[in-house]
C-alpha positions in Angstrom: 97.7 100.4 97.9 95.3 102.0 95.7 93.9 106.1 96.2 90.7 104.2 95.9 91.8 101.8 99.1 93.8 104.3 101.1 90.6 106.5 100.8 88.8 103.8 101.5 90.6 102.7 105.1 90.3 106.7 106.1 87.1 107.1 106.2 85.6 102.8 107.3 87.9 102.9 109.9 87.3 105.8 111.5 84.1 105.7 110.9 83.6 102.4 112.2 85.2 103.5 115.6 82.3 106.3 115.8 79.8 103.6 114.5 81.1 101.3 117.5 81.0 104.4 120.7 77.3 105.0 119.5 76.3 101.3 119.5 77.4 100.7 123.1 76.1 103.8 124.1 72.5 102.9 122.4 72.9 99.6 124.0 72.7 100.9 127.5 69.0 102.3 125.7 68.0 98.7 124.5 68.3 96.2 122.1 66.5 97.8 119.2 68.3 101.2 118.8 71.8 99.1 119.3 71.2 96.8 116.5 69.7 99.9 114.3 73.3 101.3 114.9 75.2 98.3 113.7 72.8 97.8 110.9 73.7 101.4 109.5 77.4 100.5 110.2 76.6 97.7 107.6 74.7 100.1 105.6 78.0 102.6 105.7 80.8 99.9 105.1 78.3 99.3 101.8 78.1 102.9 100.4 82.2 103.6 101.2 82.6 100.2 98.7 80.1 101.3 96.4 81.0 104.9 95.9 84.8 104.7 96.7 85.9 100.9 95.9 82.8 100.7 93.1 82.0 97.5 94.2 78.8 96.8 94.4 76.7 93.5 95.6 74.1 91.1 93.5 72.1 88.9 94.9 70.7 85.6 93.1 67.8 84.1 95.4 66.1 85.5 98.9 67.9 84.8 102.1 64.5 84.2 104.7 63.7 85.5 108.0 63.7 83.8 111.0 65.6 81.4 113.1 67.9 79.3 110.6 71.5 78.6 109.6 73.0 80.8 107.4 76.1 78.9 105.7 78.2 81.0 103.6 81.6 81.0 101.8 84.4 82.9 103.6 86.8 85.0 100.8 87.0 88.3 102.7 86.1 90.7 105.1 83.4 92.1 102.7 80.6 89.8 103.2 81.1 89.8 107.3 80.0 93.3 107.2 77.5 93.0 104.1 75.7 90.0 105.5 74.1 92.2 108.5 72.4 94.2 105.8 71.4 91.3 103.9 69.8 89.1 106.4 67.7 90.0 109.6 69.8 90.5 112.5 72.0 88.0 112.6 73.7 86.4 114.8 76.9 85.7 113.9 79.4 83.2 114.5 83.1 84.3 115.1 86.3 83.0 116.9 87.1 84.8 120.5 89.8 87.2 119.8 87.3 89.2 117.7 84.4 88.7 120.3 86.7 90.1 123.0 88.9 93.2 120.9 88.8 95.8 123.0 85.5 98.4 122.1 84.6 96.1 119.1 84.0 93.1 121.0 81.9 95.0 123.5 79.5 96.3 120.9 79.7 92.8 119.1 78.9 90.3 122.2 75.9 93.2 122.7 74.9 93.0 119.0 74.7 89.0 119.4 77.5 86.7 118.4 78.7 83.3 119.1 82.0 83.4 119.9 84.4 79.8 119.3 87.6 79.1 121.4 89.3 76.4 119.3 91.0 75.5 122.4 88.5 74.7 124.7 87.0 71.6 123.2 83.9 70.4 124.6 83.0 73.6 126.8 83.4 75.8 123.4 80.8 73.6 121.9 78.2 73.4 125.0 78.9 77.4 125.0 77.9 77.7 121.4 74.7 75.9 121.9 73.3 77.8 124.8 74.2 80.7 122.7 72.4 79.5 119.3 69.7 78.5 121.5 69.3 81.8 122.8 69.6 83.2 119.0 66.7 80.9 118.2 64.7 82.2 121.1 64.9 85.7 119.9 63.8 84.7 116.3 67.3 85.8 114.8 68.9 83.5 112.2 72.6 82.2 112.7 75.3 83.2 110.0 78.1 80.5 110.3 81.3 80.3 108.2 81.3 76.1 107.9 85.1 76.1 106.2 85.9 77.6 109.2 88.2 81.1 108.1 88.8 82.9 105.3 90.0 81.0 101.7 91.6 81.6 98.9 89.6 82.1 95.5 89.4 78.8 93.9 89.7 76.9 96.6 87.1 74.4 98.4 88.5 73.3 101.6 86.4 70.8 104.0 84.4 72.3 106.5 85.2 72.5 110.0 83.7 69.1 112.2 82.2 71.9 114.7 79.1 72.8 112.1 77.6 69.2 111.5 77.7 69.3 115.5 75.7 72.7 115.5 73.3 71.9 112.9 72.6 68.8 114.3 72.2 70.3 117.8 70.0 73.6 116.7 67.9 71.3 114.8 68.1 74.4 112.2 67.3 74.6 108.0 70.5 75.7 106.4 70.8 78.1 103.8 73.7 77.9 101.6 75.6 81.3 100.6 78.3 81.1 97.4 80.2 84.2 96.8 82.9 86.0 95.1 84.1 88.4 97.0 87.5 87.5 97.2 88.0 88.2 93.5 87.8 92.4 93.6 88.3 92.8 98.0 91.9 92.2 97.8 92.7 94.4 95.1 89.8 96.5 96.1 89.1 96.8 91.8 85.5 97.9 90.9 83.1 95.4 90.1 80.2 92.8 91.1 80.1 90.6 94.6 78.0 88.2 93.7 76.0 86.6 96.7 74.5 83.2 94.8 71.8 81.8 98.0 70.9 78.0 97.3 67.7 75.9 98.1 67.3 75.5 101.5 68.8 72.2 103.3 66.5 70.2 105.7 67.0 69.6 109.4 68.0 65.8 110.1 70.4 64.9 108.0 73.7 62.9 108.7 76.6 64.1 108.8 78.4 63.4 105.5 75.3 64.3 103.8 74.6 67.8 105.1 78.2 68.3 104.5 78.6 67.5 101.0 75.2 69.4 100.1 76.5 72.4 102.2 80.2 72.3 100.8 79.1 71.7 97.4 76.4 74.5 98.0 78.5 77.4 99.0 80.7 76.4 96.2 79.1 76.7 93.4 80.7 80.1 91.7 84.1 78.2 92.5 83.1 75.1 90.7 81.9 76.8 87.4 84.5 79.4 87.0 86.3 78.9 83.8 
């Protein structure tokens, strides 16, 4: 590990664990101080990358406001953390055993997540739904990983069946995230994240056809790398 890195970890982690003690304890205030909390978390995990890592984010197109679908390419943990400053409160869509970490997945299940038990089958799903409903009921968009977990660069995996399910379901526009990240976060080397937002994807589609348009969408930096 790097001094940059090791610098790095001493001062998010930490600090994220102070981040996380005020949110729940602004939660117990109300919904708007909480999520002002997580957004400066966001805000913090940024500058420590930018001033420490010097790694720094670009982004190509506007990601809108409002209830919608947020598909976006998965290559670290950078752009979990990044995409709660770059879009309006998300809601965000993440498996259990991060929803439920002890302190973490207090402040998160607060904060508004959608949490997805692989294991429970149909009751995950119906549990996701009421849960994006409620997401579109407070005007928040949902941020969705469609390939399902983090990938390695180059790579362009199928998405998971569960997202054509949710899309279809929500009845939400998609908009399609490409990024880099994985290129510089593992070796934490200074550079550029690139965060490449495509045109926005209709509701209605079938299934096969929202699914290439998203998979192809979010891939985009993969497919023209040299």
């Amino acid at each position: 590990m790097s001094l940059r890195a090791l610098l790095f970890a001493m001062l998010f982690y930490p600090g994220t664990l102070v981040y996380v003690l005020a949110g729940i304890a602004a939660s117990l205030v109300g919904q708007r101080p909480m999520r002002a909390v997580v957004l400066g978390w966001s805000k913090y995990h940024y500058w420590l990358a930018r001033n420490i890592l010097g790694i720094t984010t670009r982004v190509e197109g506007a990601i809108p406001s409002g209830p919608m679908l947020i598909a976006s390419k998965h290559q670290s943990m950078f752009e979990t953390i990044e995409i709660l400053r770059l879009a309006e409160t998300p809601v965000v869509v993440m498996k259990r055993e991060l929803a439920y970490m002890p302190l973490f997945g207090v402040i998160a299940r607060r904060y508004g997540v959608i949490s997805v038990d692989r294991e429970a089958g149909a009751s995950a799903l119906r549990a996701m739904l009421a849960a994006g409903r409620q997401a579109i009921a407070d005007g928040r968009p949902i941020v969705i990983f469609p390939e399902g977990t983090r990938v390695p660069v180059g790579t362009t995996p199928p998405l998971r069946p569960g997202f054509a399910g949710l899309y279809r379901a929500l009845g939400l526009k998609i908009v399609p995230i490409a990024l880099d990240s994985g290129k510089l976060w593992r070796s934490k080397r200074p550079g550029v994240v690139t965060f490449r937002v495509g045109e926005l994807i209709d509701t209605g589609l079938k299934r096969d056809d929202v699914e290439a348009r998203v998979h192809s969408a979010i891939n985009t930096l993969e497919l023209s790398a040299p």
